[in-house]
C-alpha positions as CSV (number, residue, x, y, z in Angstrom):
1,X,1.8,-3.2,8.5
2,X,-1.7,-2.2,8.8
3,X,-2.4,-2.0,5.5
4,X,-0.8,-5.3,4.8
5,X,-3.4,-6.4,7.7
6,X,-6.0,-5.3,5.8
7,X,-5.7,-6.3,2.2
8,X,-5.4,-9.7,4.1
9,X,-8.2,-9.2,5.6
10,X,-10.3,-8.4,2.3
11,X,-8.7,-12.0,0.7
12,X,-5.8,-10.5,-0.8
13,X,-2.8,-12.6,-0.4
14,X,0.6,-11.1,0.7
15,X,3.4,-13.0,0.2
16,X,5.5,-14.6,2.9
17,X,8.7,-12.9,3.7
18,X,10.8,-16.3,2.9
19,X,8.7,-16.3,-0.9
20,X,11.6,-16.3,-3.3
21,X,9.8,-13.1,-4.9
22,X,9.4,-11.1,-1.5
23,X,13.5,-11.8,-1.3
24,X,14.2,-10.5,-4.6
25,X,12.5,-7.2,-4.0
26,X,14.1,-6.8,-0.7
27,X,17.2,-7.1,-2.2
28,X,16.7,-4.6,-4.5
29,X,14.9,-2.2,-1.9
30,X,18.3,-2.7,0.7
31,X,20.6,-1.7,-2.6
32,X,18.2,1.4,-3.5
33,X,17.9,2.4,0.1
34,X,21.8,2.4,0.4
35,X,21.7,4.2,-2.5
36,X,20.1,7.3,-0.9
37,X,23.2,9.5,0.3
38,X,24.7,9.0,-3.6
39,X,20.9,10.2,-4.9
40,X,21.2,12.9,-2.4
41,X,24.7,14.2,-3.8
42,X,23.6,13.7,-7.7
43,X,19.9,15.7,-6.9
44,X,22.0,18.6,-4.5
45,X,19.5,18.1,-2.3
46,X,19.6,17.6,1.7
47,X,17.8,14.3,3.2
48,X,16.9,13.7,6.5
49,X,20.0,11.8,7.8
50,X,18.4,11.2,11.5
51,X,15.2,10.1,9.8
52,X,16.8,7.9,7.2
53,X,19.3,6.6,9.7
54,X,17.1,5.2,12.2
55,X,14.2,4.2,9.6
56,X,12.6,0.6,9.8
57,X,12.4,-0.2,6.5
58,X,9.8,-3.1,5.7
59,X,9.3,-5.0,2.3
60,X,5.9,-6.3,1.7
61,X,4.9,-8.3,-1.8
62,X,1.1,-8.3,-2.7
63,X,0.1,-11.1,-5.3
64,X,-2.5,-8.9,-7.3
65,X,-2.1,-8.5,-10.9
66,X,-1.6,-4.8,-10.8
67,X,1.4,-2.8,-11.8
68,X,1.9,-0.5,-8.7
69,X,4.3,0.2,-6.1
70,X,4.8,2.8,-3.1
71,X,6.4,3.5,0.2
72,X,4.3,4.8,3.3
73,X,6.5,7.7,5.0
74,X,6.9,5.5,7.9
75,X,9.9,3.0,5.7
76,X,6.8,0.3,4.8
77,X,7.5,-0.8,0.7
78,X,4.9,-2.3,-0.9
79,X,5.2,-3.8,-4.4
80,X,1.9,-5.6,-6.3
81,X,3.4,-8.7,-8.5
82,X,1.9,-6.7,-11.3
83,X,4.9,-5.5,-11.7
């Protein structure tokens, strides 16, 4: 969350975790995430099950008007209502 801190910080606004918008891309992050042992089968490649098993995913919505997206290796999502 530190870089959530810090956009924050600089006047960016994140949205709240109850925002109707943060909830939406949860949801879609929880089905993706469950997703991950069908992605592993159809790519015949081998995930890290102890590392995907115990991840703590978090979902973080940044209101700037840029079309971006990414996930920090440590589970944090972060999606810019550019998108």
């Amino acid at each position: 969350k530190q870089q959530a801190l810090g956009w924050q910080q600089s006047g960016i606004k994140v949205l709240a975790h109850t925002d109707p918008r943060t909830m939406r891309v949860a949801r879609i992050a929880s089905q993706l995430i469950k997703a991950l042992p069908q992605l592993q089968l159809a790519l015949e490649v081998e995930l890290a099950h102890e590392v995907l098993d115990t991840m703590s995913w978090s979902v973080t919505v940044v209101d700037a008007n840029v079309a971006n997206a990414h996930v920090l290796p440590n589970g944090e999502i972060y999606v810019f209502t550019g998108l």
